[in-house]
C-alpha positions in Angstrom: 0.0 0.0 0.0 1.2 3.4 -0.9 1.3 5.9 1.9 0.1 9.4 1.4 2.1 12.4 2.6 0.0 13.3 5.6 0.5 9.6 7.0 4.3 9.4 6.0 4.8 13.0 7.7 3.1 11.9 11.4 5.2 8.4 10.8 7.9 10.7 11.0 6.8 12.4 13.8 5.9 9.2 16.3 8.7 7.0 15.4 11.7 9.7 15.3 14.3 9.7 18.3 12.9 13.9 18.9 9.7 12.1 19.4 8.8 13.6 23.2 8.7 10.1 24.6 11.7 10.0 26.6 13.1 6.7 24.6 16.6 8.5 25.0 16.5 7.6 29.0 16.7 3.8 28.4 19.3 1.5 26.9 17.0 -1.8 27.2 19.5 -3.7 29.2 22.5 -2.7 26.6 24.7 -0.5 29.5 24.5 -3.8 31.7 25.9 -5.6 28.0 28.4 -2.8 27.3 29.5 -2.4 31.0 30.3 -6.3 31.4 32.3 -6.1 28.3 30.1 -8.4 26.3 29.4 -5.6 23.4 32.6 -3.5 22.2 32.8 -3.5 19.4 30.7 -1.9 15.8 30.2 -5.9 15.0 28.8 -6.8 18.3 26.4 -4.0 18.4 24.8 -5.0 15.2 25.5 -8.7 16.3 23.4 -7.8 19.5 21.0 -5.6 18.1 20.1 -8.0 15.3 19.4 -10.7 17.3 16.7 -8.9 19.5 15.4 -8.5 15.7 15.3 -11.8 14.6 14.3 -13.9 18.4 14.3 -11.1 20.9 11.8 -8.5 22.8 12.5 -7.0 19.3 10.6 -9.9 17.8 8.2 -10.0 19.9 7.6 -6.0 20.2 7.3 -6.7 16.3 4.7 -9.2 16.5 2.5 -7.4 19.2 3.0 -4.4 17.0 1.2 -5.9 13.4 -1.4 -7.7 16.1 -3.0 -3.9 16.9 -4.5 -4.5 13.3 -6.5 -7.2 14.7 -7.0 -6.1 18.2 -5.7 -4.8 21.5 -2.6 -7.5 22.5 -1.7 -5.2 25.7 -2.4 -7.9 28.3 -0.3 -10.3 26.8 2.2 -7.9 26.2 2.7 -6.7 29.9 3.3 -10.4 30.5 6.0 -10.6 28.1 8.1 -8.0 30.0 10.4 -10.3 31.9 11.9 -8.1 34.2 11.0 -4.9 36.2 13.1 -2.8 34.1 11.6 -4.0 31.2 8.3 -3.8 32.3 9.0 -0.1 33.2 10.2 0.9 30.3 7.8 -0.4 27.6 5.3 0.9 30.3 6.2 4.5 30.7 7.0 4.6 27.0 3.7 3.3 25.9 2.6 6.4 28.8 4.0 9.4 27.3 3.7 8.3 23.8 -0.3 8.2 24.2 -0.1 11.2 25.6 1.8 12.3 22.6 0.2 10.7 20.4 -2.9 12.7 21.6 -2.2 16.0 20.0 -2.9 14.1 16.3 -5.5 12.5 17.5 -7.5 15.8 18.3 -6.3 17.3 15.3 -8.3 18.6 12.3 -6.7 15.8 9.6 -7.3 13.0 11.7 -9.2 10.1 9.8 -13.0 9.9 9.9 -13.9 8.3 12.7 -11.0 8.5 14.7 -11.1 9.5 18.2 -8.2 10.2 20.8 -10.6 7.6 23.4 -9.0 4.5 21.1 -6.2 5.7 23.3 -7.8 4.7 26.8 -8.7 8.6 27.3 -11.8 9.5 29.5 -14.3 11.0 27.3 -14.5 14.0 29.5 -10.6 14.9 29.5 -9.2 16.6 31.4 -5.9 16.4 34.0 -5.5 12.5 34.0 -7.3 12.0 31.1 -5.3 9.3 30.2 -5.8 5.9 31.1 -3.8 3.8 29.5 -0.2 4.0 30.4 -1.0 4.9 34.0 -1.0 3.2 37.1 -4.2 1.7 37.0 -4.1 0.4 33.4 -0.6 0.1 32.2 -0.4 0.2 28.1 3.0 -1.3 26.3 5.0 0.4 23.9 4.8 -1.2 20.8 0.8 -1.4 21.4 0.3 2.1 22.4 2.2 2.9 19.1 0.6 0.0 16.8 -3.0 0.8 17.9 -3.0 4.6 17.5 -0.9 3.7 14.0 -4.3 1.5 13.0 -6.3 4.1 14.2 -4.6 7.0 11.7 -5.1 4.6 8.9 -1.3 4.4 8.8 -0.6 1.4 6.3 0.6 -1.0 8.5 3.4 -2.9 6.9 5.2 0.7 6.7 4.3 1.6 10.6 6.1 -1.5 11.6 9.2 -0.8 9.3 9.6 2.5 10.8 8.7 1.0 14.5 11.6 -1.3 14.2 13.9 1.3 12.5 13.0 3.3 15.6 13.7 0.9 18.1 17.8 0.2 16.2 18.3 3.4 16.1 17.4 3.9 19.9 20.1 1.3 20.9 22.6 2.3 18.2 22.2 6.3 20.1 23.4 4.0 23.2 25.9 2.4 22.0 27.2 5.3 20.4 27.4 7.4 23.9 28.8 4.1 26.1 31.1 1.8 23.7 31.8 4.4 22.7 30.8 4.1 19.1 31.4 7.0 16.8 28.7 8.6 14.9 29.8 6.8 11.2 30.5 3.3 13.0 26.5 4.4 14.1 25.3 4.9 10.7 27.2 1.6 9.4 25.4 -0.5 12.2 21.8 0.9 11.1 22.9 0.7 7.3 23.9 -2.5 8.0 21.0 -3.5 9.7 18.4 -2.2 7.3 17.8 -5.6 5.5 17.0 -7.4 8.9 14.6 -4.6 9.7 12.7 -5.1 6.4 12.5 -8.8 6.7 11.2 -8.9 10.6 8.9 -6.6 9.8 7.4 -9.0 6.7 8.5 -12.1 9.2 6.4 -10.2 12.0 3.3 -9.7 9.2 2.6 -12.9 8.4 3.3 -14.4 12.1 0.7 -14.4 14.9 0.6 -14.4 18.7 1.3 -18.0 18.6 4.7 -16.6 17.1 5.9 -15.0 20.4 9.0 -16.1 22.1 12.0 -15.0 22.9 15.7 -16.7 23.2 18.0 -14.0 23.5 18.7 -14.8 27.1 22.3 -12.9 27.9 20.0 -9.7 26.8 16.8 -10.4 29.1 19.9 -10.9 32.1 21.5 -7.8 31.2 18.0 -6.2 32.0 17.9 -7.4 35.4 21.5 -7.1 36.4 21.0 -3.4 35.2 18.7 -2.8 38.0 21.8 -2.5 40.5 24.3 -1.4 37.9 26.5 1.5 39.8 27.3 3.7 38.4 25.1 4.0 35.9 23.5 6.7 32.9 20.4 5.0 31.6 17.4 3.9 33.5 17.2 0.7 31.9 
């Protein structure tokens, strides 16, 4: 499906790193990796990154993603986050980017039909408008970001390219600051990584929930060993 330039201009918007989402404050377990010496390297960072993509909370963020199209995976998502710091993450991500999200959702271009309530917002508004993502009910990232995608009549093979591409280039801007990796060894890792994007997106399109699983096990460690890293930048 071809996208039109309304939807390709608020893709841009919700999946770029300026996005006000606070992605920047979370490294998704990589500090722990980099910190125990495990990635050093420009090879190892795609080597790690890639294999979230392919059988990793990549992967599975991928799958729950293209499953907003056929309705609201969040419960089984929250159970997927295996550790604290992963559950507070995709948690206070999937937060601020519904309230994010909202200011296109009240907009004057918005689709026909589409309301800012698909994203768990009390009719009424107001201060605390927004349920989903708070305390009471907690929404994931990558469903917080797929259903409000559906709901724009974003084509959905291209919001999942530009998901993944968003969650790479998160963990390259880590790697980047804590290898350290310079900015053109950053570039060659997402260059470099741009075919596996493309195919775990399609991968992720034709899979369903029965596809979730994860066996990147030194990466869902590093997430829980993070929790008492000292000292230490990100919050995951």
């Amino acid at each position: 499906m071809v996208i039109d330039n309304a939807s390709l201009l608020l893709l841009l918007n919700w999946m770029s790193p300026t996005f006000p989402i606070g992605s920047f404050a979370y490294s998704h377990g990589l500090e722990q990796a980099i910190a125990d010496g495990r990635v050093a390297t420009q090879n190892e960072v795609k080597e790690w990154i890639g294999d979230l993509l392919q059988s990793g909370s990549g992967w599975n963020d991928a799958v729950l993603f293209a499953q907003c199209w056929h309705g609201n995976p969040n419960e089984l998502a929250l159970a997927f986050a295996g550790s604290a710091e992963r559950y507070a993450e995709t948690t206070q991500l999937g937060r601020n980017f519904n309230i994010a999200a909202r200011v296109w959702m009240e907009g004057p271009h918005r689709p026909s039909g589409c309301s800012p309530n698909v994203l768990g917002e009390h009719p009424e508004g107001g201060r605390g408008a927004f349920r989903a993502g708070g305390d009471d009910n907690p929404m994931t990232y990558p469903v917080a970001a797929g259903l409000a995608c559906k709901h724009m009549t974003i084509p959905q093979d291209q919001a999942l390219a530009a998901f993944l591409q968003g969650f790479s280039a998160a963990l390259v801007s880590v790697a980047v600051r804590l290898v350290p990796l310079g900015q053109t060894a950053g570039l060659r890792v997402l260059r470099d990584l741009a075919v596996l994007i493309s195919a775990t997106a399609a991968r992720a399109l034709a899979s369903s929930l029965d596809d979730l699983g994860s066996c990147c096990i030194a990466s869902d460690i590093a997430a829980m060993k993070h929790e008492t890293l000292e000292p230490r930048i990100f919050r995951t």
